[in-house]
N, C-alpha and C positions, 0 to 999 in steps of 0.2 A: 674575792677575785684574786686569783693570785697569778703573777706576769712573770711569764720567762721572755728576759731579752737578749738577743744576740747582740754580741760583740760587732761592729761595722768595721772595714775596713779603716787603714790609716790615713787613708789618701785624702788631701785634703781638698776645700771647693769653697769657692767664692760666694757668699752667705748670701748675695744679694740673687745668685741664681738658684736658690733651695727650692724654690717652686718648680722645680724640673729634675730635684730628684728625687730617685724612688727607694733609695738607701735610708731611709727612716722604718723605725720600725710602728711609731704607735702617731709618727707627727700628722699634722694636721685632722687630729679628731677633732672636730671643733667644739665638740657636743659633751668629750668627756669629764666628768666634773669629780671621780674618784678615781684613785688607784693603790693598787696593795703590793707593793715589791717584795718577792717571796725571799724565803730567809737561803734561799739554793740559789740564787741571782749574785751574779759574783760579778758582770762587767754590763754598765748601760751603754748601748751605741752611739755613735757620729745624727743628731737629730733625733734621737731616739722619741720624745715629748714636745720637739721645736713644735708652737704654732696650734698648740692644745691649747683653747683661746678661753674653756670653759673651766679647764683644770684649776683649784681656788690652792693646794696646798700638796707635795710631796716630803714622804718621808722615807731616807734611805736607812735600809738595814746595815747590821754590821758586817755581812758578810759580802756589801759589794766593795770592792779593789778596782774598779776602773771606770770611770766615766768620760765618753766621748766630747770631742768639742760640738759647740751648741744644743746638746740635750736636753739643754731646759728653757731655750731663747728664744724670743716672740710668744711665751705662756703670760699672754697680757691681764690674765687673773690671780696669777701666782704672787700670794702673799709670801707665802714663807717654806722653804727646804728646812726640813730636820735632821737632824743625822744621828743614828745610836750613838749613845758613848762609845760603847765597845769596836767601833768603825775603827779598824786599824789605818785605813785610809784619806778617810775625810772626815768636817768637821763642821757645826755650824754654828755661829755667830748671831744671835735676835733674826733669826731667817736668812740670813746671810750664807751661802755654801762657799766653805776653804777646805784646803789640803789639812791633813791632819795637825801638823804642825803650825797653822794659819802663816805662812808665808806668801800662799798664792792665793787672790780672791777668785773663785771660779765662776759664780753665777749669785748677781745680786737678783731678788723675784722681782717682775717686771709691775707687780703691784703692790709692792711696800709701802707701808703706810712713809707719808713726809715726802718734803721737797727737796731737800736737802741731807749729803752723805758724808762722814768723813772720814775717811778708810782708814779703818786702824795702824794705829805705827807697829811698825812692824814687819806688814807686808811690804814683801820683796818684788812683785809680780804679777802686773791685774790680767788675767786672764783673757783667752778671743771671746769677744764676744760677751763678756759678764755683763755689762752694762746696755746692750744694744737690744733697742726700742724701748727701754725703760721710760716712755713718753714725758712720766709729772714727774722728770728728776730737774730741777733747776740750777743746780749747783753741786759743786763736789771739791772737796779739799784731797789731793794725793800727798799724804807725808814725805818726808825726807826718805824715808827707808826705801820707797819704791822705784825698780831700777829698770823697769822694763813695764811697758803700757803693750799688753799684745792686740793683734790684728781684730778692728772692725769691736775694740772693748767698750766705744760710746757710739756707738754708729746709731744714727736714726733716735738720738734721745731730744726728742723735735722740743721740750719746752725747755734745754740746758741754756741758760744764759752766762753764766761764767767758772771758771775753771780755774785753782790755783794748782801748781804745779810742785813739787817739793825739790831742793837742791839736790836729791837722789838719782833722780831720773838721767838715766845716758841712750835709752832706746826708746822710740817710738814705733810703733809696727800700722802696714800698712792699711791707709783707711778707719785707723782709729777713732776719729772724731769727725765721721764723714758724713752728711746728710744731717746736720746738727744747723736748725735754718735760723734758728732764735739768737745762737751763740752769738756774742758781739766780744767776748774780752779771755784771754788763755795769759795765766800769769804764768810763769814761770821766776823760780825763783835760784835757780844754779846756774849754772854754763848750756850751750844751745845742747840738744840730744841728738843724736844721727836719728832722721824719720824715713819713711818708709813712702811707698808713695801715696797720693790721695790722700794725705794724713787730715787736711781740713777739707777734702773736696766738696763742695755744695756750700758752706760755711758764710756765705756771701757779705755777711754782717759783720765779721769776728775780726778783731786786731789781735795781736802779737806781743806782750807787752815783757820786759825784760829787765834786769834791776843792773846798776851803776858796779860796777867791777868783775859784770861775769866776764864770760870768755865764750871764742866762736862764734859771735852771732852772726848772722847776716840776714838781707832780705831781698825778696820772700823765702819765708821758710814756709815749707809745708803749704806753699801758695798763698798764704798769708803776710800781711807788712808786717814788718817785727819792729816795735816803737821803744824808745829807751822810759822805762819809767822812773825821771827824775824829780821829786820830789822834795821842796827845802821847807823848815820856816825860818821866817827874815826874824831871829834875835835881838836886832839894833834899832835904832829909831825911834821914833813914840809912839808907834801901833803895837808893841809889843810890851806887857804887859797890864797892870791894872787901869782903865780909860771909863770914865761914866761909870763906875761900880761896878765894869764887867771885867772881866779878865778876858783875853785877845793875842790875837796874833797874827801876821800876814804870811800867808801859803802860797809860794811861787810854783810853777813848774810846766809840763808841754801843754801848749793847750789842748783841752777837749780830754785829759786826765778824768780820771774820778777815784776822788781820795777820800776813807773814811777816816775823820778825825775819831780816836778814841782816850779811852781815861784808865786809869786805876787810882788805888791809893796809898799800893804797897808794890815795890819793885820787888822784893826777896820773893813773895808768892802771889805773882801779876795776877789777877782777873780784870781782863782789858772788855771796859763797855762800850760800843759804838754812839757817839753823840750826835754825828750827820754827818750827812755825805755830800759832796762837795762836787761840784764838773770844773776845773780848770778852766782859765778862759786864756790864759796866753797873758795875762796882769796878774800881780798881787789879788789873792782873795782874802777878807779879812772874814777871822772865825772868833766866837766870843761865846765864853760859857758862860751862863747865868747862874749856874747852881755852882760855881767855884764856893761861895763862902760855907756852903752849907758842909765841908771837906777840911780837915787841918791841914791835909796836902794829896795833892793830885797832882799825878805825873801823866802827859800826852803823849800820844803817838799819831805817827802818820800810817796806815793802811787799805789793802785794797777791798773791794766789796766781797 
């Protein structure tokens, strides 16, 4: 089978009304389960594949040069996009579709294997729409490098429960994280971003949570309460340190926090492991490892889930 698609116009449309248009050119096949993008196919359209529910896999050749926004979004079987090497274009990542230089993540498959993503350092840019309906995504780390979350990028990723943010970020685009009903916690970990509208709408569950020296914040952002996440442990007194053969310490901070205590054993090249997680209660929480002696040394931290 070989597919020639037209290029779509540039005009853009509100993804939540795509059921109303007619500017796709292959979307909503529900049924089809292969396609062969001819080596003469130079530009895919605005929806061009949206909502091809049966599609399991696409591979672009090297000779397409432009890909519309949501072309591959709501493809709730799409494992994986390929991209030739020779794509002067684009580029893909273990199924992952980026711009050739991986700066911008354009389309993660809506059926990748795992619950959890964490977007390579590097990217500058997550794309409209990359992430929306991606259902079994639960989690997602944005690095420091990314500076712009574009419009409607996690929309409807209905099992996302939390979200850490990288100190990169200065834009949020409209509707970003909208219809996300699981979400309960959005770290951020820089100064607040300029957001767009709608940026948490539907989110009914989700706090705001923001770390001790940024800047800008206020609340609500994005419709959401934006809470300080302060976080100490009490060094002094006699809950801190060795007690009953355990090693220990008490964890203050807002209540209804959730803090993962973690370990390593080497600060010069950290591998930090999670030991438990913790809900604040508004008191001292005391934390006690059991396995300290089995370690000549182990260094804690305080983090989020």
């Amino acid at each position: 089978l070989c597919v020639l698609l037209v290029h779509q116009s540039a005009q853009r449309h509100n993804p939540k009304q795509r059921h109303q248009h007619g500017e796709n050119s292959f979307g909503y096949c529900y049924s089809l389960t292969s396609v062969t993008i001819g080596t003469n196919v130079t530009s895919i359209g605005d929806y061009a594949f949206s909502w091809c529910t049966s599609l399991p896999n696409v591979t672009i050749p090297s000779s397409v040069t432009g890909i519309g926004n949501w072309a591959f979004s709501w493809c709730t079987s799409l494992s994986a996009i390929t991209v030739d090497a020779l794509n002067s274009a684009y580029s893909s990542v273990a199924g992952v579709l980026f711009d050739k230089t991986q700066t911008t993540l354009i389309q993660y498959p809506a059926r990748k294997a795992g619950t959890s993503y964490t977007i390579p350092n590097g990217v500058t840019n997550i794309g409209e729409s990359a992430f929306d309906g991606y259902t079994s995504l639960e989690s997602v780390t944005i690095p420091n490098s990314v500076t712009s979350i574009g419009e409607w990028a996690f929309s409807s990723c209905t099992s996302l429960t939390s979200v850490t943010i990288g100190t990169g970020v200065t834009t949020i685009e409209d509707s970003a994280f909208a219809d996300c009903p699981s979400l309960t916690s959005v770290y951020f970990q820089g100064n607040a971003p300029t957001v767009g509208l709608d940026v948490f709408d539907g989110d009914n569950k989700a706090t705001v949570y923001y770390l001790p020296g940024t800047r800008n914040w206020y609340t609500p952002i994005g419709g959401l309460t934006a809470v300080l996440w302060s976080v100490q442990v009490q060094t002094g007194g006699a809950s801190f340190g060795v007690r009953t053969n355990l090693f220990g310490f008490n964890i203050i901070g807002t209540s209804n926090l959730v803090v993962v205590v973690e370990a390593c054993t080497n600060l010069a090249n950290p591998v930090w492991s999670p030991l438990q997680t913790i809900t604040l209660t508004g008191s001292p929480v005391y934390f006690t490892d059991p396995q300290w002696t089995n370690h000549n040394r182990r260094f804690y931290g305080l983090g989020v889930p």
